[in-house]
C-alpha positions in Angstrom: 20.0 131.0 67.8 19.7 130.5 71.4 21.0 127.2 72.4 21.0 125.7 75.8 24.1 126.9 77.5 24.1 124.0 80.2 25.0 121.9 77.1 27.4 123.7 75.3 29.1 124.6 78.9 28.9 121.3 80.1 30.6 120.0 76.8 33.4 122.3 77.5 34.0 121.4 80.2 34.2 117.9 79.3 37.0 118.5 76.6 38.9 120.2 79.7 39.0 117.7 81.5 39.4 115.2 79.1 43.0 116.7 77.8 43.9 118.1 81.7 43.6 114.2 82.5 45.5 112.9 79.1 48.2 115.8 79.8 48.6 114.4 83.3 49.2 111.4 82.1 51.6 111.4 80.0 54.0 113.4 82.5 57.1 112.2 84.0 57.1 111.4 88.0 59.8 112.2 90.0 62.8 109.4 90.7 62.0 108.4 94.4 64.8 109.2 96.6 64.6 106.9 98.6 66.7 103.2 97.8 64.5 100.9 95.6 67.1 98.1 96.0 67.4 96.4 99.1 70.5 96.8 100.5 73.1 94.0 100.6 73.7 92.2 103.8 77.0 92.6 105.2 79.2 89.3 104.7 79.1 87.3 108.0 82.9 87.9 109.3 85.6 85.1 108.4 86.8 82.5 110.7 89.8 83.4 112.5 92.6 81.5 111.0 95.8 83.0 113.3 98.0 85.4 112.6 98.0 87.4 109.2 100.7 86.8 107.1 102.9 90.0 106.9 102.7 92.2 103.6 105.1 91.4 100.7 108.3 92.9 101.0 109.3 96.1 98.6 109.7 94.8 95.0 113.5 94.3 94.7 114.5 95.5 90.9 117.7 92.7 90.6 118.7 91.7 87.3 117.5 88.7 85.5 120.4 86.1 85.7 122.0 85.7 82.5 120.6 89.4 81.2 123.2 91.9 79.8 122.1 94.0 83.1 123.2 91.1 85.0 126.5 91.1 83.3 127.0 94.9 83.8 125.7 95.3 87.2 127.1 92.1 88.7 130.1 91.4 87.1 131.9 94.5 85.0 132.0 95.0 81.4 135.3 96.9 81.1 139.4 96.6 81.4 141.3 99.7 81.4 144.9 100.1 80.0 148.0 102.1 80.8 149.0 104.1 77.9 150.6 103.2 74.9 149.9 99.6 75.9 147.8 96.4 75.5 148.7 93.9 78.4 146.3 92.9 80.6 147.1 95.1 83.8 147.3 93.2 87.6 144.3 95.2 88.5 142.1 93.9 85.5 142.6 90.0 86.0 140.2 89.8 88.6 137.8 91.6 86.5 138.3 88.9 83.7 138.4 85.9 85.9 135.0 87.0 87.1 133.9 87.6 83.3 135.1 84.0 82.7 133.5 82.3 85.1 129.6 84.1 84.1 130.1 83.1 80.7 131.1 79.8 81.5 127.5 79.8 83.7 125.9 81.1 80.2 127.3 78.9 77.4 124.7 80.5 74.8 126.2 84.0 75.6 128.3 85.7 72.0 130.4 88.7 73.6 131.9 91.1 71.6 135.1 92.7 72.7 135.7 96.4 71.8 139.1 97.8 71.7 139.7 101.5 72.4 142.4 104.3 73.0 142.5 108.0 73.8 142.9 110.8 71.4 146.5 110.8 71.2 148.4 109.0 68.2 146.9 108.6 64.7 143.7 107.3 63.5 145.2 104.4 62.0 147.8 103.9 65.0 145.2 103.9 67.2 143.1 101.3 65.3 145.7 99.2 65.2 146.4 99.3 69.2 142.8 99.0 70.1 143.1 95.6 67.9 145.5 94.6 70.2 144.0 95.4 73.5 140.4 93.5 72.2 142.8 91.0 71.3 144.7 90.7 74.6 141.1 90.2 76.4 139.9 87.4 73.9 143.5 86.0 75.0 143.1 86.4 78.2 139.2 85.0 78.4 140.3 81.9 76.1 142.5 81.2 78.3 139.8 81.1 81.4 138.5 78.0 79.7 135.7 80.3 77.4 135.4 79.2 74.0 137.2 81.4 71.1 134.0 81.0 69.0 131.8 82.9 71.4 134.5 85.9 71.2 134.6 88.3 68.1 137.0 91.3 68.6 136.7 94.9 67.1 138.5 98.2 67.3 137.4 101.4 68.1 140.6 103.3 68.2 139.8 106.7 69.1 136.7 107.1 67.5 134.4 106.4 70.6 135.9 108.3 73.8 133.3 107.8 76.8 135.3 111.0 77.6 136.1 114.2 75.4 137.7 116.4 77.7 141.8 116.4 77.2 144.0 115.2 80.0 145.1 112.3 81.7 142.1 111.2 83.5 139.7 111.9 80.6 142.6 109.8 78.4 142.9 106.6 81.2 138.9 106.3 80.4 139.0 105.9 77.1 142.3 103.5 77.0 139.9 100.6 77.8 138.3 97.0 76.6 134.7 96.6 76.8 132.8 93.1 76.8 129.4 93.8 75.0 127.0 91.1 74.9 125.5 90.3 70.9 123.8 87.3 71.8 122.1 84.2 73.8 121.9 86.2 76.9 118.6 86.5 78.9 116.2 89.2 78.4 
């Protein structure tokens, strides 16, 4: 059983090669890393048109004309009383003029006008004297030239205090009217 060994060697060798070169093909090459895009030119710089126009200014954070904020911020939204009292005070009319005159500017605006006392005086007194003092602002405003329809009135008495502390300052903080928006104003 002696068979030519140039052939069976040579065969060998041929399958070798054969599966080197079908191995070597089927590996991945290597990403160049160099670009293969060409590289965008650089835009071609503009005309000169003069002077550049300056940067915007800061972004202002005003309310919107006709917005609750607007009322608040630029006009007031409350009336303080003296104690034991519901007449407009001196110091309050200019307050109200200037509450008259926006919602004369905003004829869709509904404002509701909350009465309010301090702790002193019974639950049911003090409901009735916050009645009163919403009252005495719907009075006073109607009389400004705005329309009783727009105006509701409620009382708080003491059951809202902005302040809970006891004594006179807390006290002159809560004996107060308060002009809430409910409706038609911007948003």
């Amino acid at each position: 059983m002696v068979t030519s060994f140039n052939t069976r060697s040579a065969l060998r060798l041929a399958l070798i090669a054969t599966a080197t070169v079908s191995m070597a093909a089927c590996a991945s090459k290597p990403k160049p890393t160099y670009p293969t895009t060409a590289p965008t030119p650089a835009p071609a710089p503009a005309p000169d048109r003069g002077p550049a126009a300056p940067p915007p200014g800061p972004v202002t954070t005003q309310p919107l004309p006709g917005s609750e904020q607007d009322f608040v911020i630029n006009v007031g939204d409350r009336v303080y009383f003296d104690f034991d009292r519901y007449e407009v005070r001196s110091d309050a009319t200019a307050l109200l003029d200037a509450q008259a005159g926006w919602l004369k500017r905003f004829p869709a605006v509904q404002v509701r006008i909350e009465g309010n006392c301090d702790e002193r005086g019974t639950r049911e007194y003090n409901l009735a004297l916050g009645a009163r003092r919403a009252n005495a602002v719907k009075e006073f405003l109607v009389a400004q030239g705005v329309a009783a329809g727009r105006l509701e009135t409620v009382s708080y008495g003491k059951e809202r205090p902005v302040c809970t502390e006891s004594g006179e300052d807390c006290w002159s903080q809560n004996r107060r009217g308060v002009s809430v928006i409910t409706g038609g104003a911007n948003s």
